[in-house]
N, C-alpha and C positions, 0 to 999 in steps of 0.2 A: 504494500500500500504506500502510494509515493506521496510526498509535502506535495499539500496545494495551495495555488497560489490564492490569497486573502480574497482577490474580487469574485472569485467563483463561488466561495462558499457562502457569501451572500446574495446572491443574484436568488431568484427563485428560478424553482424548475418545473417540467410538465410535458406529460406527452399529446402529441397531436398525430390523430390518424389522417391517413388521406382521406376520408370521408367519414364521417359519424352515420350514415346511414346509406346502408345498400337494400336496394329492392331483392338481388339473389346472390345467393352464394358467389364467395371467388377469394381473393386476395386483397388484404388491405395491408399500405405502408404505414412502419410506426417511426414516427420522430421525436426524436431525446431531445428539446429544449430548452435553452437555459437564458433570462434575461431580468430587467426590470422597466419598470412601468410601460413604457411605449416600446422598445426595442424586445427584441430576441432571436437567438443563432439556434443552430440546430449545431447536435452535438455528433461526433459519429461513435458507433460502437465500438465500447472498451471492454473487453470479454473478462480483463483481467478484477473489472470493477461489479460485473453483476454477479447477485447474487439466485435473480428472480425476473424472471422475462416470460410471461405469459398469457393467454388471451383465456377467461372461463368464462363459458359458455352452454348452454341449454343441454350439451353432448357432449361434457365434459372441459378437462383443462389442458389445452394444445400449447407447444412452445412456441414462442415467438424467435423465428429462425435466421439470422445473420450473418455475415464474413466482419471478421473484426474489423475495425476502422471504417465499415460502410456508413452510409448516408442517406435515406434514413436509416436508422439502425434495427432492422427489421421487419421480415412481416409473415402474415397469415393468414393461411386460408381459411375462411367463414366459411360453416354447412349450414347449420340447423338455425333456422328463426328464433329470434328474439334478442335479448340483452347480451351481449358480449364484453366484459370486461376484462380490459389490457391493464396487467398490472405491471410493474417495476421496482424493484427494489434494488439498492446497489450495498456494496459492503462497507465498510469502515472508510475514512480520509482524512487527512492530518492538514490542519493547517496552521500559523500564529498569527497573532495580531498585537498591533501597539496597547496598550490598556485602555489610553483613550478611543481608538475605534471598535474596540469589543465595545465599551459602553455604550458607545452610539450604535451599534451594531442591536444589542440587548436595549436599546430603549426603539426603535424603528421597528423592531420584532416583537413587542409588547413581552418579552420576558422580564418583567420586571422584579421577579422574583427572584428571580438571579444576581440581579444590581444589588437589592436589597441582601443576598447573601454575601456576596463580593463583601460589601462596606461593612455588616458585620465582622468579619472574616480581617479587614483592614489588609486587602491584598495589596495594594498601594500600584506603583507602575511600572511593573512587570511584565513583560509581552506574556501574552496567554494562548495557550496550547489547547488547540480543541479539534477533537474527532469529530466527523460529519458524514450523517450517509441521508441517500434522497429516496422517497418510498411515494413513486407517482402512479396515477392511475388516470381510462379513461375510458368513455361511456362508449360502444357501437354498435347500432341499429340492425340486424339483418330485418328483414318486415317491410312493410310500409308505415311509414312515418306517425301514421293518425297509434300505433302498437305502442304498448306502455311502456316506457325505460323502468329496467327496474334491477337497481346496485344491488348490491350486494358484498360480504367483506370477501376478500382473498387470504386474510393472515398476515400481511405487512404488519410490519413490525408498528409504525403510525400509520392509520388509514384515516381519511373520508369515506364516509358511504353515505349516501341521499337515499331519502327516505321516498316511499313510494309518492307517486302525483307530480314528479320532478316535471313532466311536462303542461300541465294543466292550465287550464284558462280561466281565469286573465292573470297578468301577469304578476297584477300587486300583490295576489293571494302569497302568505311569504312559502318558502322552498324549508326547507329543514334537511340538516343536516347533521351526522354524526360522528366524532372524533373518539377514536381509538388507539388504544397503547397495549401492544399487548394483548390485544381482545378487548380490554375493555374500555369503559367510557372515560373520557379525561374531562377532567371540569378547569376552568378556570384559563384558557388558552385561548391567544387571539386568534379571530380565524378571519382569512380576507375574502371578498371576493372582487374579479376584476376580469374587465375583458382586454385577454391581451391584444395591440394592436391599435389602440384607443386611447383618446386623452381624457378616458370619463375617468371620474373621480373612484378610489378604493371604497368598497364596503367593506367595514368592521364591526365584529361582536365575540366578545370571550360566549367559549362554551360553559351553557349551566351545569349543574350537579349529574345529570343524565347524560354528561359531553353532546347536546346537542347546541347546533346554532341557527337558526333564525336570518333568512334574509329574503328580502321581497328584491326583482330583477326586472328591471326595470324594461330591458332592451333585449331584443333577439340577438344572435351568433353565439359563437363562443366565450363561453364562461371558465374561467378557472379559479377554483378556492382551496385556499392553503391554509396552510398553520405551521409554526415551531414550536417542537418542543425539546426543552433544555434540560439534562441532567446531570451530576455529579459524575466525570468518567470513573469505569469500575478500577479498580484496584488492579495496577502493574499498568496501565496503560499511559503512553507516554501522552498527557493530555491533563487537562483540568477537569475538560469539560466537555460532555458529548451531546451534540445538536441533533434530531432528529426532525426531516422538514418531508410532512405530506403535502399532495396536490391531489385534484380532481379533474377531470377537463370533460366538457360533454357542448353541446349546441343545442339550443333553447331555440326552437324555431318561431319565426313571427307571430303566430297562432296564439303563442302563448304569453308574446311580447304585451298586450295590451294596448292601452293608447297612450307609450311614451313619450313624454315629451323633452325637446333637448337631448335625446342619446345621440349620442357621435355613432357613425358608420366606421366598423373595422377597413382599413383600408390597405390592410397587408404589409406593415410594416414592421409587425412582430413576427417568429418562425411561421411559417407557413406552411404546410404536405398536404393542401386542398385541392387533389387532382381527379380525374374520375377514374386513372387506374396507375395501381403504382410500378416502378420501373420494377422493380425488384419482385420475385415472383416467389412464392412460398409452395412446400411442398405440402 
């Protein structure tokens, strides 16, 4: 597991299939993105870094198949109708930071709970050493559109999973959402949502006692919601502190946009693998 460098382990991440919804079976490309607010790259596949590359689905759990260093970094053949979720999970990564940008780091990330141990602790300014791994997921249609999406967990180690009616109408009704460690619910963690690609504004709400969150969506396309979560690293581990950062990604179609007013149009300036068939072909 190699040192990484400080701006990667803050950037948020997320996967993005070449389409969220196929009317029949075949092949969909999956892309590793990594960015913040308006920007993101696609990342190519590091075999050495996954732990967990999978699509499950209605006929089980298929690998998500790639040559190292490819772009996107995987794909897979869809059979059976219905919900398809692409999960990700990566292993351990080391990074340091100055102590003043962990702060800032840990106040932008709403762990504030961390800060508040840090200053008990009077760790003072000392570069800080912290482990990071990314546990991304994301929603794909086989069906026709009007079919219900409907999550589900995989095991990642931090998950989202959207609670049924993710697509319903209208759009104000809020969405729910819920955050897991472990299997179970984590309370107290900020969770975002935001359309990458957009200069709309972040939604915010810590999960309550049941790690669920609350958010009404204003705008059709893609949506991604994340969380970090922070914790003491275990013991031998060359680190202070190990980060653990979920995502979500799915597409909210206009149907169930409402009558927003003011949403910005994505206009393709965050990662993108919006095609109607991907290069790379899955067996």
């Amino acid at each position: 597991m190699a040192l990484a460098c400080a701006p990667a382990n803050s950037h948020e991440f997320w996967i993005e299939p070449s389409t969220f919804i196929r009317e029949g079976g075949g092949p969909v490309g999956v892309r590793l993105c990594i960015g913040e607010g308006f920007e993101g790259w696609s990342m190519g596949r590091n075999n050495r870094r996954v732990e967990t590359f999978i699509a499950s689905g209605p006929d089980g759990v298929r690998a998500v198949v790639g040559l190292d260093g490819a772009d996107p970094a995987g794909a897979v053949r869809l059979i059976a109708p219905g919900t398809h979720v692409i999960a990700y999970g990566s292993n351990r990564a080391f990074t340091e930071l100055p102590a003043a940008e962990f702060e800032q780091y840990l106040a932008e990330k709403g762990l504030d709970q961390i800060g508040a141990q840090r200053a008990r602790q009077k760790s003072g300014n000392a570069k800080v050493h912290e482990a990071y791994s990314r546990h991304a997921k994301t929603l794909v249609q086989l069906g026709t559109r009007g079919d219900e999406v409907v999550d589900r967990a995989v095991g990642l180690r931090l998950e989202l999973v959207a609670a049924p009616g993710l697509m319903r109408a209208p759009g104000r009704d809020p969405r729910s959402f819920q955050l897991l460690y472990d299997g179970k619910p984590l309370s107290g963690v900020l969770v975002v949502a935001f359309r990458p690609g957009t200069a709309d504004a972040e939604l915010k709400v810590r999960t309550g006692a049941d790690g669920r969150a609350l958010f009404r969506l204003p705008a059709a396309g893609m949506w991604r919601i994340a969380a970090v979560h922070m914790i003491p690293a275990p013991a031998g581990m060359a680190a202070e502190w190990e980060s653990l950062w979920a995502s979500l990604t799915f597409e909210l179609p206009a149907l169930a946009a409402g009558n927003a007013e003011g949403a910005a149009v994505a206009d393709g300036q965050a990662c993108r693998n919006r095609t109607g068939a991907p290069a790379l072909q899955a067996r």
